[in-house]
C-alpha positions in Angstrom: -12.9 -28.9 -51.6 -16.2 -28.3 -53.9 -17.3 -26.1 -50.8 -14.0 -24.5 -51.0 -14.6 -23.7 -54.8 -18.3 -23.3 -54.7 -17.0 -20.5 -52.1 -14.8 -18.7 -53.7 -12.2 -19.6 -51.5 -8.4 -20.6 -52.4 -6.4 -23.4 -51.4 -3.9 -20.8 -49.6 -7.1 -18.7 -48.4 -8.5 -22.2 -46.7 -5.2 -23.3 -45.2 -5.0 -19.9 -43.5 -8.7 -20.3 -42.3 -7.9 -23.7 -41.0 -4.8 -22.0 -38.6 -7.2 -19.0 -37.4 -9.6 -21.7 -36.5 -7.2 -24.0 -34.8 -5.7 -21.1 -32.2 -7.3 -21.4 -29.1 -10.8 -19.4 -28.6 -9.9 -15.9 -26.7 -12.8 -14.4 -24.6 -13.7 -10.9 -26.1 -12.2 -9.0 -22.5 -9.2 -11.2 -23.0 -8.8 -10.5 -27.0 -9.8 -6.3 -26.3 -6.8 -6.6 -23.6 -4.4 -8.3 -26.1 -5.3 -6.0 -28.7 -4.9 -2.6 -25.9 -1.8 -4.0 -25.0 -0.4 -4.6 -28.6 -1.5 -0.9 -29.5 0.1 0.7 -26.5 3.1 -0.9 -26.9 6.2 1.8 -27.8 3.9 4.5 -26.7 4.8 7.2 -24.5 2.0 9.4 -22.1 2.5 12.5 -20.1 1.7 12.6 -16.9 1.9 15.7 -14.9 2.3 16.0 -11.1 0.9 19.1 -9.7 2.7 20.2 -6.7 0.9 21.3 -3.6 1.4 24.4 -1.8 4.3 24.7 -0.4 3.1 25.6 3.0 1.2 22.1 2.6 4.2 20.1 1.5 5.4 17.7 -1.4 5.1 15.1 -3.7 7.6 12.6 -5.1 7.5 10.4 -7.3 9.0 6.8 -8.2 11.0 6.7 -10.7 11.0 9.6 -11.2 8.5 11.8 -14.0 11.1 13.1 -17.2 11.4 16.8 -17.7 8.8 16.9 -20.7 6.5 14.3 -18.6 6.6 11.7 -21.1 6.9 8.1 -19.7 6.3 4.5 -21.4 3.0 3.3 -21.6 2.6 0.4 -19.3 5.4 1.8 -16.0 3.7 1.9 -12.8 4.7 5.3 -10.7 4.8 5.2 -7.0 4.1 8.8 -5.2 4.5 9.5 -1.9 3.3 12.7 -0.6 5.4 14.4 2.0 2.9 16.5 4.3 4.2 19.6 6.2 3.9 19.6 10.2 -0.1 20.1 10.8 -1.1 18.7 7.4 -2.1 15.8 6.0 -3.4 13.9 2.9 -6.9 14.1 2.4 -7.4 12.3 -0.8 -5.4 11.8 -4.1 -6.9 12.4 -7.5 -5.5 11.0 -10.4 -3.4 8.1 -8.5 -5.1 4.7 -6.2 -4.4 5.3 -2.8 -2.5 2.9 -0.6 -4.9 1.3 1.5 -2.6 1.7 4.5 -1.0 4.1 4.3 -2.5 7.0 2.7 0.3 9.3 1.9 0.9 6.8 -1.0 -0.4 6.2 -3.8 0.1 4.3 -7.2 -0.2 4.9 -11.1 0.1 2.4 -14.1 0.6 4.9 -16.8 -2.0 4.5 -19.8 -3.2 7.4 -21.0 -2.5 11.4 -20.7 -3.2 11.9 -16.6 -2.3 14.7 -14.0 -2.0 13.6 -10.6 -2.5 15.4 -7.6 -3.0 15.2 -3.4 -5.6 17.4 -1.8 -2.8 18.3 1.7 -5.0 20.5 4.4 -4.2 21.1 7.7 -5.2 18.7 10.5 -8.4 19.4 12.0 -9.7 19.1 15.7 -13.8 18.0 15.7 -15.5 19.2 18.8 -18.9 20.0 20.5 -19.9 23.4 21.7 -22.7 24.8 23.6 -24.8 27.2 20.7 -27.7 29.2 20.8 -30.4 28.0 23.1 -28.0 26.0 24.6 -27.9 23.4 22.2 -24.6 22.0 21.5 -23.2 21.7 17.7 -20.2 20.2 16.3 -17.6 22.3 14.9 -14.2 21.9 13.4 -11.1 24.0 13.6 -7.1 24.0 13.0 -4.7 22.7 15.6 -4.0 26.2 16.7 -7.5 26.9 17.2 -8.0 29.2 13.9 -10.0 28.8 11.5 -13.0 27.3 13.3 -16.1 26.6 11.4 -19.7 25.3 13.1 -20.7 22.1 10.6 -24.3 21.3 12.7 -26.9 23.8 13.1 -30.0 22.2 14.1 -32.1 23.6 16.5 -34.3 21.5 17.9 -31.7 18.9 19.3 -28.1 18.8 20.2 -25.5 17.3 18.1 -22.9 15.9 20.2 -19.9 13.0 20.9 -18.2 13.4 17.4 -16.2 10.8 15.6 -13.5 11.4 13.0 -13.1 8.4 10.0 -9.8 7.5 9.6 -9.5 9.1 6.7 -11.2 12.2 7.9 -13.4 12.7 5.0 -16.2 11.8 7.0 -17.6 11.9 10.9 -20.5 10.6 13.0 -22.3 11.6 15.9 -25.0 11.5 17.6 -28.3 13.8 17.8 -32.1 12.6 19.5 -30.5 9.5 20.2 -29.9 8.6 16.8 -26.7 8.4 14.5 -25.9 10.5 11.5 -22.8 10.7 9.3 -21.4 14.5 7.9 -18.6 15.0 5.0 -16.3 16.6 6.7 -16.9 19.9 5.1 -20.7 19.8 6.6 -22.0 18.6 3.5 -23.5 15.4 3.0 -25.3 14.7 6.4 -27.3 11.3 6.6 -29.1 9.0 8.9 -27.5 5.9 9.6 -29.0 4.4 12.5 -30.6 4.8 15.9 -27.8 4.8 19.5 -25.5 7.0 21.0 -21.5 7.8 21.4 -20.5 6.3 17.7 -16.8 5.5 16.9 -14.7 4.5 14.0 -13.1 1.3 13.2 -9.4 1.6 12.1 -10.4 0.8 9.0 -13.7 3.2 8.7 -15.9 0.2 7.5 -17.7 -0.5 11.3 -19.3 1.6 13.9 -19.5 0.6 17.4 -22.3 2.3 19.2 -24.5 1.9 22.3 -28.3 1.7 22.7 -30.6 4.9 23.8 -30.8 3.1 27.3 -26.8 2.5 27.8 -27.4 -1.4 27.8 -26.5 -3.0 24.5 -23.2 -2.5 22.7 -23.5 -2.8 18.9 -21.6 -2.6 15.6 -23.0 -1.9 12.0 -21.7 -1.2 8.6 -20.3 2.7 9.1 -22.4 3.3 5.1 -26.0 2.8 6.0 -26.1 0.6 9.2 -26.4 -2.4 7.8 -25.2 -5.2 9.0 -26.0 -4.9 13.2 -24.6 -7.1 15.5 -25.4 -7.1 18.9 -22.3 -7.3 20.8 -22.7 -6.9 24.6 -25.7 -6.6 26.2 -25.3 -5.9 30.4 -27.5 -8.6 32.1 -27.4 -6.1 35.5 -30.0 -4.0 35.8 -28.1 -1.7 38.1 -25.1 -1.0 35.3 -24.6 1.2 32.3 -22.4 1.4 29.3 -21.0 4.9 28.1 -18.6 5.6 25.5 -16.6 3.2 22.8 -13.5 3.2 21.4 -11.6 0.7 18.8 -8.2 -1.4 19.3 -5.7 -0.2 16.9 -6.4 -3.8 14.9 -9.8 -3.6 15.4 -10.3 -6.9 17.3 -11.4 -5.5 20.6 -13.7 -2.7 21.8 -13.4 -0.6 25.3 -16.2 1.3 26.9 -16.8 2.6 30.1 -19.3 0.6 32.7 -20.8 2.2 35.7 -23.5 1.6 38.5 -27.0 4.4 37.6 -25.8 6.2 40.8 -22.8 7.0 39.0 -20.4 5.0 41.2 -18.1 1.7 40.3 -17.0 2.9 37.0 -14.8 0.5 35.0 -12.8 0.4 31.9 -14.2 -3.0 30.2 -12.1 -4.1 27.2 -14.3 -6.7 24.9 -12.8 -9.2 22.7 -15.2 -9.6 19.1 -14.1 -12.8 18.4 -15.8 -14.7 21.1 -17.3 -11.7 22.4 -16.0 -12.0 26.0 -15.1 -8.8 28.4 -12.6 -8.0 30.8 -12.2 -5.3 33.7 -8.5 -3.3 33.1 -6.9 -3.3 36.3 -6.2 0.6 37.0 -3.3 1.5 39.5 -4.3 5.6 39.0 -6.6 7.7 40.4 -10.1 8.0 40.7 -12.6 6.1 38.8 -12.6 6.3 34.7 -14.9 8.7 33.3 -14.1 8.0 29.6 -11.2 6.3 27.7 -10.0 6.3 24.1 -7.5 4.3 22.4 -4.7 5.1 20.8 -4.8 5.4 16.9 -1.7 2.7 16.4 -0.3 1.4 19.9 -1.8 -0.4 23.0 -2.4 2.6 24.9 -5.3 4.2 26.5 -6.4 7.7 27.2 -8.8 7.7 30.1 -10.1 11.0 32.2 -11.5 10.1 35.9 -12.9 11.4 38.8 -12.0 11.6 42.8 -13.5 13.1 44.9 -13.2 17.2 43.9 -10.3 16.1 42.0 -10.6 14.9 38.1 -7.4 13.4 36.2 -6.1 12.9 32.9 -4.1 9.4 32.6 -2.4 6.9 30.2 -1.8 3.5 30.9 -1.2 0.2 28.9 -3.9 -2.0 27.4 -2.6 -4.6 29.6 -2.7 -2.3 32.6 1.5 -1.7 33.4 1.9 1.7 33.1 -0.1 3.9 34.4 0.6 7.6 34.6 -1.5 10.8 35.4 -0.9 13.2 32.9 -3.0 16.1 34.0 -4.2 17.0 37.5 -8.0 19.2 37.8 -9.1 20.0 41.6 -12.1 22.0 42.0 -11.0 25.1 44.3 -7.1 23.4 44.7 -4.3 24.9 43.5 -4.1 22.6 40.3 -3.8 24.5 36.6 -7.0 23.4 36.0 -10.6 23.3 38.1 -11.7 20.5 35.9 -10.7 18.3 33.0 -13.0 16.1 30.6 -12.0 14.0 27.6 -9.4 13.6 25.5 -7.9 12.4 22.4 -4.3 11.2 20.9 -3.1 12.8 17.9 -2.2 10.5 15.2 1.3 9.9 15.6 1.2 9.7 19.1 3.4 12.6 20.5 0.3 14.6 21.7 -2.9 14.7 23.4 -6.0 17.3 23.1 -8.5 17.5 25.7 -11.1 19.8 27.3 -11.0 21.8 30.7 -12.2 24.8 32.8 -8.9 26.7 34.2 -8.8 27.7 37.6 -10.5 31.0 38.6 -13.0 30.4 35.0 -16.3 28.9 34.4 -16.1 28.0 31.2 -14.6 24.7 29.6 -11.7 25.7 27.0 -10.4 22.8 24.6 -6.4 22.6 25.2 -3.0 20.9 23.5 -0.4 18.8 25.3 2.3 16.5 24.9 2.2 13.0 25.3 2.9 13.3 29.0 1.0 16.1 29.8 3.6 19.0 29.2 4.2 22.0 27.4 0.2 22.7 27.6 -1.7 25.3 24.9 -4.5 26.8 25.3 -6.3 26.8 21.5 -9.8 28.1 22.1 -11.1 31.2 23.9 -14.5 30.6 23.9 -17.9 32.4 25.5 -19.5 28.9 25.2 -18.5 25.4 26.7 -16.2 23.2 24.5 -16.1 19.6 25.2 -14.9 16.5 23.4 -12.3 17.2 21.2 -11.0 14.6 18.6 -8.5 14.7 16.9 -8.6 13.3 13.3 -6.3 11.3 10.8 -4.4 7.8 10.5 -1.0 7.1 12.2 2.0 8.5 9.6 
């Protein structure tokens, strides 16, 4: 107690020293937490949810925002955006997107905020022939409007485009290298050398194929970090062309065929122990190119037979098949000859590429999911090929 005195400190002073001392040591994150918490509590924020267009759609949110936009410090805000038929949800600002679903997003309320969705209108990415007959990738609206060339190089072609799932970005490929593109045209960078680049579902992986068609791969989509050689063909007669993702992203397909362009075959690979099998087609012709469906076991496939070229579904297990689309070069089919296609997100349609009958020139068109009800969306001087059709299942 003399160093109590000697301190100037009083008996009640020291016993209250003693309690601080004996509570149990906070970390300084832990104490600034208990301390934001203890201020914020009884406060009220206003948040403020800016409507899109109404030609885009709507937001709601739950529970719902009061009429003066104050809410309790602390409540978490669910929104769910509501996108009109052709739109969808770019990006939120303001709110944390739901990683799975992307018309949702969250809000723990802590401060003043305004919380929007950037809703634009579903685009179609595609490859068309420019000047010196270089082909460029351009993008454009579902009904063909709107179209807008994002590649302009001149000194190769930029070709075999691949949407992100989220759409913000795509890939493709140019010299026999890889580069990635915001989806505006901005942004373009190197990410590594191959050909015919897809997407994982979750937009964290490409898969890709060598310059020489031989050697599957995968990478990181950001730099291409991270490769892993996944299937190499051991026969010196066969190539690889083309890749697409299962909708869990377990499994890969591409398309292997003989150099004389004969024996083609759907292979579907399996990453876990890296084995491949040949999918038993019951349809025409020999698969030219395939592309799986966005959220279901179903593949989109365009082959060849003869004169005659085909558009076709069919299972991932193989039951199923059905020709969508009939192309006969000089037949009486709609169309001379069809190329590849795409699903749209939710499944109902398909978009694909063609030269009608009695034309030269290959025109990018709109079905349903069984080949009906066709649209023709570009009317073009210049070949179109490839389209793909961009966004995450609803």
């Amino acid at each position: 107690m003399k160093l109590v005195r000697k301190l100037g400190i009083n008996k009640g002073s020291f016993s209250a020293i003693l309690f601080i001392l004996s509570i149990p040591f906070l970390s300084c994150s832990d104490g600034i937490s208990e301390m934001r918490e203890h201020l914020l509590h009884g406060k009220k924020f206003k948040v403020t949810l800016k409507q899109p267009d109404s030609e885009a759609g709507s937001i709601e949110a739950t529970p719902s925002i009061p009429a003066d936009g104050m809410v309790p410090a602390g409540r978490l805000i669910t929104f769910i955006a509501k996108p009109n038929s052709n739109f969808a949800v770019m990006t939120w600002k303001g709110a944390t997107v739901d990683g799975d679903d992307r018309n949702k997003a969250t809000l723990e309320v802590r401060e003043d905020i305004e919380i929007s969705a950037v809703i634009e209108k579903v685009k179609i990415l595609f490859f068309k022939q420019g000047s010196n007959n270089r082909n460029q990738i351009y993008a454009m609206d579902l009904d063909g409007k709107n179209e807008k060339q994002l590649t302009s190089f001149t000194d190769n072609s930029s070709s075999h485009p691949s949407w992100s799932p989220d759409a913000n970005t795509f890939v493709f490929q140019r010299d026999n290298k890889i580069y990635r593109m915001n989806h505006d045209g901005t942004g373009l960078k190197y990410i590594t050398e191959g050909i015919y680049p897809t997407y994982s579902p979750d937009g964290k992986k490409l898969a890709y194929l060598s310059s020489n068609e031989k050697t599957l791969y995968t990478a990181n989509s950001d730099d291409g970090s991270n490769k892993e050689e996944i299937k190499t063909l051991t026969e010196n007669n066969y190539k690889i062309q083309y890749t697409s993702w299962s909708p869990n992203g377990k499994k890969i397909l591409f398309v292997k065929y003989k150099f004389n362009k004969s024996d083609y075959s759907i292979q579907i690979l399996d990453l876990k122990d890296k084995s491949s099998s040949k999918l038993d087609i019951t349809g025409l012709g020999d698969p030219q190119s395939a592309t799986w469906h966005l959220s279901v076991n179903k593949i989109l496939y365009y082959s060849k037979l003869g004169t005659g070229t085909f558009l076709q579904t069919i299972n991932a297990d193989g039951s199923n098949n059905e020709v969508l689309i009939k192309g006969n070069s000089g037949g009486s089919a709609e169309f001379k000859f069809l190329r590849a296609g795409s699903y749209s997100p939710d499944g109902e349609k398909i978009v694909f590429s063609a030269v009608p009958n009695g034309e030269t020139i290959s025109q990018i068109f709109i079905a349903d999911a069984h080949g009906n009800n066709v649209e023709q969306i570009t009317h073009s001087s210049k070949n179109c090929f490839e389209p793909c059709w961009w966004g995450k299942p609803r």
